[in-house]
N, C-alpha and C positions, 0 to 999 in steps of 0.2 A: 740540427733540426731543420735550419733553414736550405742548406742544401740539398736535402732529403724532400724534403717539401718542393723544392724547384724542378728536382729529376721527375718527380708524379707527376709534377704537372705538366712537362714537356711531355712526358711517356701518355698522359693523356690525351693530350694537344694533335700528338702525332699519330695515333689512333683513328679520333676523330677525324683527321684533314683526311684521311686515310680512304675516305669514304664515296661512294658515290648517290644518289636520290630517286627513287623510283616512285613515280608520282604518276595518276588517274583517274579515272570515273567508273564506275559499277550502275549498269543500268541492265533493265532488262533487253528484250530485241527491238521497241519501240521508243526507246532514247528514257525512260522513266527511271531519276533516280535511286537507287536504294539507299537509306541512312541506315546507318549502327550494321552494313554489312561488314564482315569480317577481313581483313586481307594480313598472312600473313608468308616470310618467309623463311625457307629451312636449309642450311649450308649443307650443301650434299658431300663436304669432305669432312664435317666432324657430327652429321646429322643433328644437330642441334638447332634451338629455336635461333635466327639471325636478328629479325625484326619484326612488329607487327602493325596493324592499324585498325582504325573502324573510321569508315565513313559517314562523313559530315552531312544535314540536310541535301546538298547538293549532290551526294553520290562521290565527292571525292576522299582520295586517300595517298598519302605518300608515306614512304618505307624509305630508311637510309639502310645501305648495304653498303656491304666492302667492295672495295673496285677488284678488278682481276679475280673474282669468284664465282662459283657454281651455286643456282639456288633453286630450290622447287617452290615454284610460285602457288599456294591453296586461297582462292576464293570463296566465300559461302554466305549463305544467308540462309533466312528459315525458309522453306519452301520450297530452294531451288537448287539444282545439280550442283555438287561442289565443281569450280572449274578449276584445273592441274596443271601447270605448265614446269619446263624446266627453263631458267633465264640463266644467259651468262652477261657479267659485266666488264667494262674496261674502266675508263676513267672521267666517262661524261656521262651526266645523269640522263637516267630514260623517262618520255614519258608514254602511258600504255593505258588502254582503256579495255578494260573487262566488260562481257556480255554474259548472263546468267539464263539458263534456262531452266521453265520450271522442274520441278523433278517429278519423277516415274513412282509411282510407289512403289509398282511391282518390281524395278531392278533392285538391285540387293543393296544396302545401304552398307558406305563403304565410311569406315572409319576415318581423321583426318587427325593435322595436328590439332591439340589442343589449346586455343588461345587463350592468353595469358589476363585479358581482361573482356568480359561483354558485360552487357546492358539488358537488364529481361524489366521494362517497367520501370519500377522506383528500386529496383534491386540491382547493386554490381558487383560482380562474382572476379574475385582473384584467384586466380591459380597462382599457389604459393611455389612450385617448382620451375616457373618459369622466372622468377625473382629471386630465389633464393642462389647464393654463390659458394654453399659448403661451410661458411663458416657459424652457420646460423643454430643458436642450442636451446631458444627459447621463445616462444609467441613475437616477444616483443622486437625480437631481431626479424624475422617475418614480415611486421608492420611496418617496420623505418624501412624497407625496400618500398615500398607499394605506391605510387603517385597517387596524391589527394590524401596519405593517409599520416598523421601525426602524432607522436610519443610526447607530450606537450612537459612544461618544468616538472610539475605535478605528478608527473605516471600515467596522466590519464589518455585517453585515447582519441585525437580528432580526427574528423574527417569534412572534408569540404569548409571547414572551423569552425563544426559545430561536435562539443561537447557528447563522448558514446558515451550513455545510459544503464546500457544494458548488455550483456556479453550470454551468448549461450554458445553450446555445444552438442553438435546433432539436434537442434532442435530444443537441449531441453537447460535450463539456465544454471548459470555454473556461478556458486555461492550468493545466489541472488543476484544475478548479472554485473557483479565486479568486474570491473575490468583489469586493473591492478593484480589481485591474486593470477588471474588469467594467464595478464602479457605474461608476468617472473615465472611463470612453474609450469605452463604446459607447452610438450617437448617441440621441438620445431620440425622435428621428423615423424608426427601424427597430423601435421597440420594439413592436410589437402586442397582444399578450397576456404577462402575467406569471404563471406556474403556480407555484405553492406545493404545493410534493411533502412531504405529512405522511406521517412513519413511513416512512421513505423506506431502500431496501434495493440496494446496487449488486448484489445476486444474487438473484433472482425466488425460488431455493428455499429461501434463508434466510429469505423474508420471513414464513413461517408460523408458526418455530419461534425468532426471535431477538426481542426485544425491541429495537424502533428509534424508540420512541417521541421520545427527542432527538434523531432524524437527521430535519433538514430540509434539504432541497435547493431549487433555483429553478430553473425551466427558460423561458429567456426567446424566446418566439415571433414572430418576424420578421413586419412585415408584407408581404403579397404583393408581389412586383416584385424583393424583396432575395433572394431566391436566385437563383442564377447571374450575380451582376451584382456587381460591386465596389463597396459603400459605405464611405461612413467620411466623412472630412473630416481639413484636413489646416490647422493655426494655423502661423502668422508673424506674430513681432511685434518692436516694438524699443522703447528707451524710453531715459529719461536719470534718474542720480541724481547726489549730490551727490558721491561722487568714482570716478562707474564707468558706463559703458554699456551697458544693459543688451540681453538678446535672449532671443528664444524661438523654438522651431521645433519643432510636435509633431504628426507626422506618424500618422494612425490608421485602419488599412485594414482591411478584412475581407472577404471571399468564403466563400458556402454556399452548396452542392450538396447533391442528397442522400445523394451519397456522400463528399465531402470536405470540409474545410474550412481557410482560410487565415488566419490575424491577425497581422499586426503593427502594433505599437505602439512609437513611439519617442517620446523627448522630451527635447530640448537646453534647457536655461535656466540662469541667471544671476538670478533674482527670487526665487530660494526657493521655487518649486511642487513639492513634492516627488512623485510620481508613488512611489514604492516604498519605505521606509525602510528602513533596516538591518535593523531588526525583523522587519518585512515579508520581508525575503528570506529570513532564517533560520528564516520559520516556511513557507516556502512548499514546496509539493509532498506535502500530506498528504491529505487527501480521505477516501472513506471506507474505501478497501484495505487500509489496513495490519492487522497483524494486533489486535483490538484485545484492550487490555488487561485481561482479566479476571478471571486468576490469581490479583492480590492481591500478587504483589509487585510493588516499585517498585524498579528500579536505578540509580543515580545517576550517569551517567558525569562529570558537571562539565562544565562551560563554561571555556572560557581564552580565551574573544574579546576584546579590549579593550575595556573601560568607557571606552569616549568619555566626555567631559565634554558633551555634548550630543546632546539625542534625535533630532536635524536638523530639529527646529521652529525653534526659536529660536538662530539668528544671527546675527553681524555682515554674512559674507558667507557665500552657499551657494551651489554652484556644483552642478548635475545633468546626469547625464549615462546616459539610458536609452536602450536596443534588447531590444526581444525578439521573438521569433516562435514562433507555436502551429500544431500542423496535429491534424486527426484524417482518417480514409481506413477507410473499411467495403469492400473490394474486394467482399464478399458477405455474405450474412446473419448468417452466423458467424462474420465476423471483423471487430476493430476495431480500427486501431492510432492511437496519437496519441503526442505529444511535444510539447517548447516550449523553447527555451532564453533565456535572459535575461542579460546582461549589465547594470550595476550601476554608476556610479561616482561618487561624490561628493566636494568639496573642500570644506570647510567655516572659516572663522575663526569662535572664540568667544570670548565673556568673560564671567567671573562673578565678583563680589565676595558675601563670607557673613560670617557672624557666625554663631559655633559655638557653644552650651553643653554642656558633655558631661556624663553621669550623673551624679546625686550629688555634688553642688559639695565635702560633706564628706571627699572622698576625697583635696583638693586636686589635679586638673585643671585647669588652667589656661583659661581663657576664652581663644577662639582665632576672631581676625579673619583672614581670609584673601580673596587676590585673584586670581585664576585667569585665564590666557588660552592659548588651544591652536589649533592649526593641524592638523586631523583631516585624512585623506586614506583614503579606502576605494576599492577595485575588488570587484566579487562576480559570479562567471559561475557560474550553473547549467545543464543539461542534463538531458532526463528523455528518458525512451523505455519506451511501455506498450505492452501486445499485450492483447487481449480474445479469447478464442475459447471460442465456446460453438457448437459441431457437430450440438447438439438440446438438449431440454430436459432433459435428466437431465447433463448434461456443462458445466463451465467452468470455462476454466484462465486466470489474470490471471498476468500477469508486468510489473513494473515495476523498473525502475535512473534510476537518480539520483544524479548526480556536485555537488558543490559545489566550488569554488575562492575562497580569495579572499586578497589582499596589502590589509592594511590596517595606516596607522602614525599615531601621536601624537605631536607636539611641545607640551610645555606648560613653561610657565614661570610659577611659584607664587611667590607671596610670601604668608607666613605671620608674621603679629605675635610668635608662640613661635619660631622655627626660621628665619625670613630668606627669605632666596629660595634656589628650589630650581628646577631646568631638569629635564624629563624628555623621554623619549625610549620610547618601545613601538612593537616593531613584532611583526608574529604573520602567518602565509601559514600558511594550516593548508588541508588539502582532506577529502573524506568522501565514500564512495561506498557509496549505501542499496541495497537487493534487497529485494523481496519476491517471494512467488510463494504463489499460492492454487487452490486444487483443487479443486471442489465435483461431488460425482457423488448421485445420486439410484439407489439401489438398491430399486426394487419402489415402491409409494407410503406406504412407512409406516419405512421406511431413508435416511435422510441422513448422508453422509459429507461434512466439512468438514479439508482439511489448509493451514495460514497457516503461511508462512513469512517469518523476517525477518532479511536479515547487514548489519550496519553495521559499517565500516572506517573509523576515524576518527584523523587524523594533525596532533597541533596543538605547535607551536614559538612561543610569546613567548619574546620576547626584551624585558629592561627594563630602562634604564640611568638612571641618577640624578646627578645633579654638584649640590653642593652647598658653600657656604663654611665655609671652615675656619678657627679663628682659637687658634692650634697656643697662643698665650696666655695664648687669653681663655676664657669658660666658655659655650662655646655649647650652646644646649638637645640639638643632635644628639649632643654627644660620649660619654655614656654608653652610647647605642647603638651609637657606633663604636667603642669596646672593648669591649663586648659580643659585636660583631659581628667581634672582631679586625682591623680596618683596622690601616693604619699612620696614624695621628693626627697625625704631625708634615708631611706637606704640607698646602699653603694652601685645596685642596678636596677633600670627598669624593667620587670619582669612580667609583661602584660600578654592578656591574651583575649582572646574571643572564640565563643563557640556563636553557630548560624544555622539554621533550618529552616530550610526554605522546601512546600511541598505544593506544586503543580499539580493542577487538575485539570483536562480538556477535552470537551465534545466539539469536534467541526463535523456537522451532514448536513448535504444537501441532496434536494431532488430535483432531478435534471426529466424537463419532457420537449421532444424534438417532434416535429411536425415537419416530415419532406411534399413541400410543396409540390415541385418539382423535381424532375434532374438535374435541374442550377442553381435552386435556392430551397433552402429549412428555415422553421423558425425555432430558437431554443429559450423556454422558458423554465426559469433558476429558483425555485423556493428553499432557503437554507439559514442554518444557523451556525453561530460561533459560542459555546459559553465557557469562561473560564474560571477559575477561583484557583488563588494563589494565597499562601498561609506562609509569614515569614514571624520567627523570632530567633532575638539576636541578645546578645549581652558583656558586655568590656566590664573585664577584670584584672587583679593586678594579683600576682604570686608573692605574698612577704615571706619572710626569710624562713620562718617555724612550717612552712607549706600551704599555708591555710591562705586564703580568696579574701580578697579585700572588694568591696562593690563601688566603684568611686561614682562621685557625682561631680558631672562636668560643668565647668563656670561658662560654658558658650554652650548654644544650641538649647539655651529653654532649660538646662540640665537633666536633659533627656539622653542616658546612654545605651538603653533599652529600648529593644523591640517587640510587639504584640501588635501583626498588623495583617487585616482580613481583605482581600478587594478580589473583587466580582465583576467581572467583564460579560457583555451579554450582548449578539447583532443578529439583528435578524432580518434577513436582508429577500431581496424580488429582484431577478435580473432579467433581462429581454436581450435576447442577440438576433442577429438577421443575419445568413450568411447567404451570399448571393455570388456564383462565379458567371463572368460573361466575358469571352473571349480571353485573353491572356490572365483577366483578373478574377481573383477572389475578395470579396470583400466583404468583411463582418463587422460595422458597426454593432454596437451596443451598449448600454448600462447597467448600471443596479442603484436600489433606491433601499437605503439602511438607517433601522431605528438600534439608536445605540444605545446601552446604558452602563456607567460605569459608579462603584460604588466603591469604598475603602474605609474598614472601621480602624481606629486606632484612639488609645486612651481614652475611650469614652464617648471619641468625635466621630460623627459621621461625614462625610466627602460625597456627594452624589453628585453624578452628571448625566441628565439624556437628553438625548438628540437626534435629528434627522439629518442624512448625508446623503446627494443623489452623487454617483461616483460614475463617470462614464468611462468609455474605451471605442477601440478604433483597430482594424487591422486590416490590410492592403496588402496582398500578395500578389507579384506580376513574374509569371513564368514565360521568360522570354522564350525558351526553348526548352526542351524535357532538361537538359542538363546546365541552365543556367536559371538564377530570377532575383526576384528583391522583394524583399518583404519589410513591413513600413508599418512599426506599432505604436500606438499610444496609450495611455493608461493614467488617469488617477486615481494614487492610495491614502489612506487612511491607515497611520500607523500609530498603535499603542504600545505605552513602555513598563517595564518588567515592574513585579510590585518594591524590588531593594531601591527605587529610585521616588519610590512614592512614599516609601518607610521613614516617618519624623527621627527616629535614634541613630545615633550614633553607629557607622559600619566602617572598621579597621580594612580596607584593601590591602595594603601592608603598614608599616609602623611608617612611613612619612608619606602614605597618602590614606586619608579620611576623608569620608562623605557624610551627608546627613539630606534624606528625602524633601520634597514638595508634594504635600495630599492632594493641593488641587491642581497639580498636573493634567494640563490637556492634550488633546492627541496629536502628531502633527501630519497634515498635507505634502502628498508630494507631486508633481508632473515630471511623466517619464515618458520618454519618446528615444525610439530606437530603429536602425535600420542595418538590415543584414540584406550583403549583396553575396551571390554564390554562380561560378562559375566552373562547372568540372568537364572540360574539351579533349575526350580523347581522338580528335583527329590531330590536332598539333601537339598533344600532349602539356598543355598549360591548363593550371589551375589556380585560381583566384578566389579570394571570399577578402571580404573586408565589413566590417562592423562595426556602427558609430553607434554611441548610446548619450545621451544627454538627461538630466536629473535637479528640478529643483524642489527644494523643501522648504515648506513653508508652515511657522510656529516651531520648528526643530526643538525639541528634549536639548538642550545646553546646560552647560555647567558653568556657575559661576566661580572661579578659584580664588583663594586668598593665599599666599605663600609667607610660610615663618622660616626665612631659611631656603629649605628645600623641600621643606615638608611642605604638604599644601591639603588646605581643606575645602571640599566642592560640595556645594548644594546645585539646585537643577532649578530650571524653568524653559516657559517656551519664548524662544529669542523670535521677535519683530522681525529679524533680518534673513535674508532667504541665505540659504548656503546652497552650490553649486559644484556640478560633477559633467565633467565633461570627458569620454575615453573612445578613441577612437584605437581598433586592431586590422592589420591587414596582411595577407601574405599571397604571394605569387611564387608561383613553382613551376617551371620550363623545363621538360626533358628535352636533351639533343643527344639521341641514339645510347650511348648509353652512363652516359652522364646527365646529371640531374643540378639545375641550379636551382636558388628558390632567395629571395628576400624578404622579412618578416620587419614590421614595422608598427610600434605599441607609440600613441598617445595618449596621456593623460593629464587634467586640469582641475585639479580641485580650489575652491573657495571655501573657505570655513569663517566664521563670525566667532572672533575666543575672546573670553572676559575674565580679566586677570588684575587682581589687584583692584578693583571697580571699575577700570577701563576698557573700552571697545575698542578692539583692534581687527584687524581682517589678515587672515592669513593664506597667500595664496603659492598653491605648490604647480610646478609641470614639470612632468618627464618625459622623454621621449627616450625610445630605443631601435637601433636599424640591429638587424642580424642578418646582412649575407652567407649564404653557405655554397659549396659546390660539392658534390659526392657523386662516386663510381658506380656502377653494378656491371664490374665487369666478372665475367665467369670462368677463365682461366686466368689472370692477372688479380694482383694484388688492388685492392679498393680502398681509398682516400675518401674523410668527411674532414673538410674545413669551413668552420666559420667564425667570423667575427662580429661578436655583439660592441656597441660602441651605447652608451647611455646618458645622458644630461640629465641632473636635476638638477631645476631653482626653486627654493623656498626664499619667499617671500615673509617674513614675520613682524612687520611692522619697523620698527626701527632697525632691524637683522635682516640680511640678506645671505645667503649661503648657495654656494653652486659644485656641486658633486660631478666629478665625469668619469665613469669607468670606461676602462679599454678590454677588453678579457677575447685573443686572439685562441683559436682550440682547434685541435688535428687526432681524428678518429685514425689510425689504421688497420685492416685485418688484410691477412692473406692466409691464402690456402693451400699449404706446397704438398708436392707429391702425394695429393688426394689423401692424407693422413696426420698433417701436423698445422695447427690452425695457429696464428699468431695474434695475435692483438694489443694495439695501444692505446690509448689515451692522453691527450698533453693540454694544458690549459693554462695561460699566464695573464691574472689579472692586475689590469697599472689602475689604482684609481689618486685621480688627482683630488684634492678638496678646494681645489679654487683658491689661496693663499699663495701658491708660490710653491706649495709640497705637494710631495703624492707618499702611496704606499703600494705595495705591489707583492702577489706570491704567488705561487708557482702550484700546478697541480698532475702527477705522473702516473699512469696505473699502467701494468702491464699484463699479458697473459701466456701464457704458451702452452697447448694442449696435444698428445698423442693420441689418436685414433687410428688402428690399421686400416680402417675401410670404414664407408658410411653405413654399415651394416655391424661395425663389432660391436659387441655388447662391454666391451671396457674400455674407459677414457683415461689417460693420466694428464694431469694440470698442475701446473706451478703457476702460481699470481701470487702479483708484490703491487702493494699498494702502496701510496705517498713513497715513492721513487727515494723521492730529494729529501728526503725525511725534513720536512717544515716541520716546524712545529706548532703555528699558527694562521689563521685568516684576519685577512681585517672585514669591517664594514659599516659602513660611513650611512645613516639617516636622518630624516628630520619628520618631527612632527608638530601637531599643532600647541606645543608647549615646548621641544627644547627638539637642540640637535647633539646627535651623537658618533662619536665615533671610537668605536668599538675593535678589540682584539679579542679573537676567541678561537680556543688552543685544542690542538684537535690532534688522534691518536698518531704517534710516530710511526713508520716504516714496518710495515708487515709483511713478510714472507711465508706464503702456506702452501702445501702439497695437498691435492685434492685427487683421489680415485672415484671416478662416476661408473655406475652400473646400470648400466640399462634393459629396462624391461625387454 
């Protein structure tokens, strides 16, 4: 591997030196710069793109070329005669200065080469065939060519390092502007132009007076022939392992009209290609409509989905099971409707063995080995349905709904070195149906009316049952919890469980009126409302032997094991903003002034709080140049917490971790300040952004823990003490000709205040991580992506100190031989140390190899083999703010599958 690695990088090296530098100015016939003029060159012995540029404020532009070749030189700009020349080079760089003149209308307008990247505004247009090198089968391989454009851990899509939103196609949005389903399914051979929408606004009349500078969107452009005609392609495969048969079937179609459009995407496997995660689906259906958050409060409704023991990366066996379908239909100019619905199902075997240390060894917690294995099972159907209607420009009314469903359950069986073996059992079918609705009217041109609305319906039931041994003799670690907990102790196991129902309610509207002063400044005035109501009941019971439900009453907690608990959340809040630009800056002070009131009935008792809260904000945008700037935010929130933490009864999270509410929970304060810098230069071809964020909170929602064992029981309040967040991202990416470097650099700094045992401790973590890379796009040679991520963490835990360093070295290769057989690797070796004196380390292999006769046949054949080296496990080392862990987790053996693709 390592000599393989050294030949590329010489065969690169010597490439490069290869080269010579063709550098100049683009003016008109009176010395007057042009920027963002075009300059590229074309080798007149394989007529291919060689190099390109765009000129910088100054008019200038440099090209690297190969020395001892022929190249036709094309200059252009808007407006003015493209200028033509033929250059030959030796081996010392040229420099040459271009003169434009305007253009003729009436001579005949002559076609040119197509460059590979320009600049129209806040929009930059890639042409995907001057980046692409043959081996490319899907959006996402498309993207990772493209300078400034990133495949982030996630799937998701950055650019400039800021976060895509939104994904359409021709215009019209593709599953609700996913970007994920996008990158993995649509083909790389439909892709034509990729538009990058900066400061990007789904309503033409907000875009004057709202600040959208972190909304990016991608609008990806078909090449000719793919509208009105069905593309896509559609895999079959089968393969064998060592105790199962594997198969795959992923079917991926698409039709565009100019007035409609059609996708489905399905995908059957047994290999672990996950196409959607859990994740993925419960974050899906957001875009840029909903009404967004700018009030300043934050409400907690909670989560009650089950914590699989698995992210559906890493398993023994993963079984998938997708369908979904998208449509959009413009009948007329003014109208636009679309929807998608998606179905979801996974089947998952896991296992994981850890080794636990928990806080402060002096508190006597007990070191805790533990071996885990589960049998996950999820279903997830969504549905959506949007209407767009805009009847002219001063008028448009968005309506969308969105249902979720889903049955998902857990079998695990735990063996613990403290506590023995323990079998669980969770299951949760919760559903939610979102609305929005938005209103935008344009009154006169100096009046904007803006009304967002939003109702979430939210209905979620776990159910969690536990069996556990009992040794009615002996002194097992669980039995002080079980008279705690009032069990009956004298059978042979603890057989307990809990049902939960928890049912969310939510209106957020507000009405939004803008007043454009000027062409520099508007004023925006905010009248708007938040109401909530949250309805939770709960109840711990025990299974005796005959089947029948024992109610026990607990000796802690008031002997309250039961929940019935009502709380109402209410803000109604007036905000003022001023947004004013004068010369490079933009600047929006403003606040809001909020009457709160919080209420919670339970047993009989009532909990009321109301209050007045002025919350201000702060935003500073400075554009140094169209393609660089910094933007500089502040904001204080008000954040409320969900009602299971206000709820006085007893709540099982699993069998050795219980909670029990505070009624009169108050809200807490936070100060947040952030700063994103953004630098995208295509005249050198460097790209920068870096993003500091800073965070204190003040009264925080904490949990006070008491630990029996390793079980531990947590009640809540608001800690006196601030906790702190400090996360600094930054990446730089250099092209030089046709290699690309880039290094990526993550810090982070947390402070947490943890109370354990009835003592105050501080717990403070930092990581850092560098990931240099270097990658090829070369177009007849074989292309290398190497980088190395290197990581530190220390935690800090009070009398514990722990320091983690991963090493994890990785080399992408593809080549493209005889314009018909595409090759691909993947290699990845992670060493992590634990700071004692040991490390652990494993290996990661994938390979591919696929037949095509020409980039035009319509049949592919493919063999990929996954986990190479057949591991049969990962490690991975954390810490949190109550224990550190280090974790083995066993993941599927060596797969070999033969794959036929058909293409539309």
């Amino acid at each position: 591997m390592k000599k393989t690695a050294c030949l590329i990088l010489l065969m690169v090296a010597s490439i490069s030196f290869a080269q010579v530098k063709l550098e100049g100015m683009v003016t008109d016939s009176v010395k007057v710069p042009f920027e963002l003029a075009n300059v590229i060159a074309i080798n007149q012995a394989t007529r291919g793109l060689e190099s390109y540029g765009i000129t910088n404020p100054q008019g200038k532009f440099t090209l690297d070329l190969g020395a001892n070749g022929t190249y036709e030189i094309q200059v252009s700009y808007v407006g003015m005669t493209t200028f033509k020349e033929i250059l030959s080079t030796k081996e010392i760089d040229i420099v040459k200065d271009y003169i434009l003149q305007p253009e003729n209308a009436l001579d005949e307008v002559e076609l040119i080469y197509e460059m590979p990247v320009s600049i129209k505004g806040d929009t930059v247009v890639y042409n995907a065939d001057s980046f692409n090198t043959g081996t490319e089968r899907k959006l996402e391989d498309v993207l990772e060519n493209l300078p400034g454009v990133e495949i982030n851990e996630d799937g998701q899509i950055e650019v400039e390092g800021k976060v895509v939103n939104k994904l359409m196609v021709n215009g019209k949005d593709f599953f609700d502007g996913d970007t994920k389903l996008a990158t993995k399914n649509i083909p790389s051979k439909a892709v034509d132009k990729i538009q990058v929408l900066r400061n990007y606004s789904e309503v033409g009349q907000m875009s004057s007076v709202r600040n959208n500078q972190d909304n990016i969107a991608l609008n990806i452009k078909l090449k000719e022939g793919k509208e009105n005609f069905w593309f896509g392609d559609v895999t079959a495969g089968a393969g064998a392992a060592p105790d199962n048969e594997l198969y795959i079937l992923q079917p991926k179609l698409f039709y565009y009209s100019p007035k409609y459009s059609l996708n489905f995407i399905g995908d059957l496997n047994n290999t672990g290609e996950v196409a959607l995660t859990r994740r993925d689906i419960r974050g899906f259906g957001g875009g840029f409509r909903a009404p967004s958050n700018s009030s300043g409060t934050d409400v907690n409704l909670g989560d009650n989905s089950l914590n699989f023991l698995t992210s559906q990366g890493n398993a023994i066996e993963i079984e998938n099971k997708l369908a979904t379908g998208n449509f959009s239909y413009s009948p007329n100019k003014g109208l636009d409707l679309s929807g998608f619905v998606i179905y979801n199902s996974s089947r998952i075997l896991s296992r994981e063995t850890s080794f636990v240390q928990y806080t402060n060894p002096d508190l006597g917690i007990p070191d805790e080995a533990t071996e885990q294995s589960s049998r996950e099972r999820s279903n997830q159907a969504l549905m959506k349905l949007s209407a767009s209607y805009q009847p002219n420009i001063n008028n448009q009314l968005d309506y969308d709904i969105l249902g979720r469903i889903s049955n998902d359950s857990q079998n695990q069986n735990n063996f613990s070195s403290v506590i023995g073996n323990t079998t669980q059992l969770e299951e949760v079918s919760p559903f939610s149906i979102n609305q929005n609705i938005n209103y935008y009217y344009t009154l006169g041109e100096t009046n904007i009316f803006a009304f967002e609305a939003q109702h979430l319906l939210k209905n979620e039931d776990p159910f969690y049952n536990a069996v556990l041994i009992n040794n009615p003799n002996g002194d097992d670690a669980f039995d002080t919890t079980a008279d705690a907990l009032g069990l009956d102790t004298s059978l042979s196991t603890y057989n307990l469980g809990q049902n939960r129902r928890i049912i969310s309610n939510q209106v957020d509207a507000k009405l939004d009126y803008y007043k454009i002063l000027n062409g520099k400044s508007n004023l925006n005035l905010t009248l708007g409302t938040i109401l909530s109501r949250q309805e939770f009941n709960s109840n711990i019971f025990q299974f005796l032997l005959d089947g029948s439900q024992f109610n026990p009453t607990p000796t802690i907690n008031n002997g309250l094991a039961v929940n019935d608990t009502e709380y109402n959340f209410s803000d109604i809040y007036l905000g003022l903003h001023y947004r004013l630009k004068t010369g490079v800056f933009t600047i929006t002070p403003g606040f809001s002034v909020h009457a709160y009131g919080n209420k919670n009935i339970q047993f009989g008792e009532t909990f009321e709080d109301n209050f007045f809260r002025l919350l201000p904000d702060f935003e500073t945008r400075i554009q140094f140049k169209k393609s660089e700037s910094l933007t500089v935010n502040y904001a204080m929130r008000n954040q409320f917490t969900d009602v299971t933490r206000l709820a006085e009864g007893l709540v099982l999270n699993n069998f050795n971790s219980i909670q029990f509410g505070t009624p009169d929970l108050q809200n807490a304060l936070s100060h947040n300040v952030s700063m994103l810098y953004s630098s995208f230069n295509l005249f050198n071809y460097t790209n920068v952004f870096a993003r500091a964020a800073y965070t204190s909170n003040i009264d925080q929602v904490r949990s006070l823990t008491n630990f029996d064992n390793v079980i531990r029981t947590s009640t809540f309040f608001n800690s006196n003490f601030a906790d702190e967040n400090v996360s600094i991202v930054g990446r730089v990416q250099r092209t030089f000709g046709k290699v690309q470097s880039s290094l990526n650099a993550n810090f982070n700094y947390s402070k947490i205040n943890q109370f354990i045992q009835g003592q105050q401790s501080v717990n403070e973590g930092f990581t850092q991580t560098y990931t240099p890379g270097i990658r090829t796009n070369f177009k007849v040679a074989p292309n290398i992506n190497l980088t190395y991520r290197h990581s530190v963490t220390n935690n800090n835990q009070g009398s514990r100190e722990t320091k983690f360093i991963t090493n994890a070295p990785s080399a992408e290769f593809d080549a493209y031989i005889w314009k018909s057989v595409t090759l691909r690797s993947n290699y990845t070796y992670t060493n992590q140390d634990l700071g004692n004196g040991s490390s652990q380390s494993f290996q990661n292999w994938d390979a591919s190899l696929a037949y095509r006769k020409d980039s035009d046949a319509k049949w592919e054949y493919e063999v990929k083999a996954t986990n190479i080296l057949d591991i049969d496990s990962q490690v991975r080392n954390s810490a949190n703010n109550l224990s550190v862990f280090t974790s083995e987790i066993f993941i599927q053996p060596r797969f070999l599958t033969f794959r036929i693709v058909y293409t539309l």
